[in-house]
N, C-alpha and C positions, 0 to 999 in steps of 0.2 A: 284257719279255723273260722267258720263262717258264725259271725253272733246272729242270734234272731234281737228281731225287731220287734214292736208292735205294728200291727196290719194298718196304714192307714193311705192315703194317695200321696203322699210325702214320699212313700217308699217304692215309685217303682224302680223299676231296672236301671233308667237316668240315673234318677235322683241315685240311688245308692251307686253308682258307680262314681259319681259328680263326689258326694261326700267321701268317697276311699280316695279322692285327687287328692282333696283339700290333706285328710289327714297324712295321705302319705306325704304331701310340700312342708306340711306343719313338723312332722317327724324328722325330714331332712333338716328344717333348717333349725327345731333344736340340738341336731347333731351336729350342727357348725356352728352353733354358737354357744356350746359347750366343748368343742375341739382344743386341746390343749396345743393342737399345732396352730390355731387361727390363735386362740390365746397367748402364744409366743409371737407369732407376727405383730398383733397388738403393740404389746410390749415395747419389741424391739423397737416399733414406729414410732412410738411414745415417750422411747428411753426411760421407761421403768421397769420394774423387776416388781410385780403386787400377785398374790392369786388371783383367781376371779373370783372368790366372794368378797377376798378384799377392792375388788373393783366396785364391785356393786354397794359396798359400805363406802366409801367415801363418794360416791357419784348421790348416792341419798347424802347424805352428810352436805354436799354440796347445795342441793335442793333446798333439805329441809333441815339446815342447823342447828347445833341445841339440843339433838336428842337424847333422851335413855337410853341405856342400853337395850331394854324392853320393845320402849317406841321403835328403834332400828330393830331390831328381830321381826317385828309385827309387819315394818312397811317395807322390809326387806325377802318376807315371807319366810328367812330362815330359821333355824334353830338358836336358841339364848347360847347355847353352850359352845358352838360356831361363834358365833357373832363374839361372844368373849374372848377366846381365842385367837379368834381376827383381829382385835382392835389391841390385843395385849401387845401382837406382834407390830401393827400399826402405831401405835403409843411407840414401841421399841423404836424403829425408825423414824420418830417424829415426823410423823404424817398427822395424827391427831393427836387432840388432849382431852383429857376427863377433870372436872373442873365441878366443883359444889356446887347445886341449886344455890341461887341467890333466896330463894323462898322458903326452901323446906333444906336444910343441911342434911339431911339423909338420903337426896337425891344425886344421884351426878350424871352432869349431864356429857357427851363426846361432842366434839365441835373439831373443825381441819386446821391443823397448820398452815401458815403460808407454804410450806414445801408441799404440803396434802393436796393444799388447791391449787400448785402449779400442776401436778400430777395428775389432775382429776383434768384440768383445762387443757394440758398433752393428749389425755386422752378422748376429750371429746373432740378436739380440731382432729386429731389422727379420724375419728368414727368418722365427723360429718365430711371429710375432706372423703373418705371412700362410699359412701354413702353418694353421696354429688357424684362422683364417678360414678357408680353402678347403675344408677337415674338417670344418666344425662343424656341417654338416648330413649327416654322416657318420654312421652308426650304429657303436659298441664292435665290434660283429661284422663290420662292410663295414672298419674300423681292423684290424680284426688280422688278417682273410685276407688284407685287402692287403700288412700287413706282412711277412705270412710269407712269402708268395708274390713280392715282391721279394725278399728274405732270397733265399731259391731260386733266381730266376731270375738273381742277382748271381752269387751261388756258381758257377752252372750256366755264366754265361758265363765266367769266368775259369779254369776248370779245361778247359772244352771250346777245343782251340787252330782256328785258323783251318786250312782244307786247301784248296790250291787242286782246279781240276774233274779231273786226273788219277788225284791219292788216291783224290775222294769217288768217283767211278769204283771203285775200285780197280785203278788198272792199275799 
């Protein structure tokens, strides 16, 4: 299904072919890296057994210690009712702990276990040790346009909101 655009010299034939590249690489590789088979390799590499949102909650936790449950949902982008969930089952396995604000008693905050942060440090040596593989027949210059140019295109998507076809119309 062909979307219309607006008319503008951004959009010739190039250009909109150039942009169906990008979206269809962008579509792939969120398709593998929501792959419950690449999610198992992980794992195994890792020697743990966690979901993937629970990857993604303690790899923030790691970062950014100390959080709400709130805070983690927000920088996590997920849902509160997930993220509870997640960390009940995480709390279960002592990988994290929820622990009282020391300021306001009706806050609690989730922070990692030592066993959390062995887990979360398995899995980051597992990423950057295949990550260095996949680069390393990368050239310093093919590494830093590409960096930049995600940098960018992250930025780009999060500032630019979704519109349905009425807006981009503008009607």
């Amino acid at each position: 299904m062909s979307v219309p655009l607006p008319p503008d010299e951004q959009n010739t034939p190039d250009m909109l072919a150039a942009q169906r590249q990008v979206q269809s690489a962008v579509e792939r590789l969120l398709r593998l890296q929501q792959s419950r088979k690449v999610h198992g390799e992980l794992m195994t590499a890792a020697r743990a057994q966690i979901s993937q949102p629970a990857v993604l909650l303690l790899s923030r936790l790691q970062t950014d210690g100390g959080l709400t449950i709130g805070e983690l949902a927000r920088r996590t982008h997920m849902d509160m009712s997930l993220v509870s969930r997640e960390l009940r089952k995480l709390e279960a396995e002592a990988l994290v702990t929820r622990a009282t604000d020391a300021n306001d008693g009706r806050v609690t905050r989730v922070g990692l276990t030592p066993k959390g942060r062995g887990i979360v440090r398995r899995l980051r040596n597992v990423r950057d040790r295949h990550l260095f593989e996949v680069l390393s027949h990368w050239s310093a210059e093919e590494l830093t346009a590409l960096g930049s140019l995600m940098g960018r295109f992250v930025d780009d998507l999060q500032a630019v909101r979704y519109r349905d076809d009425a807006e981009a119309e503008g009607k």
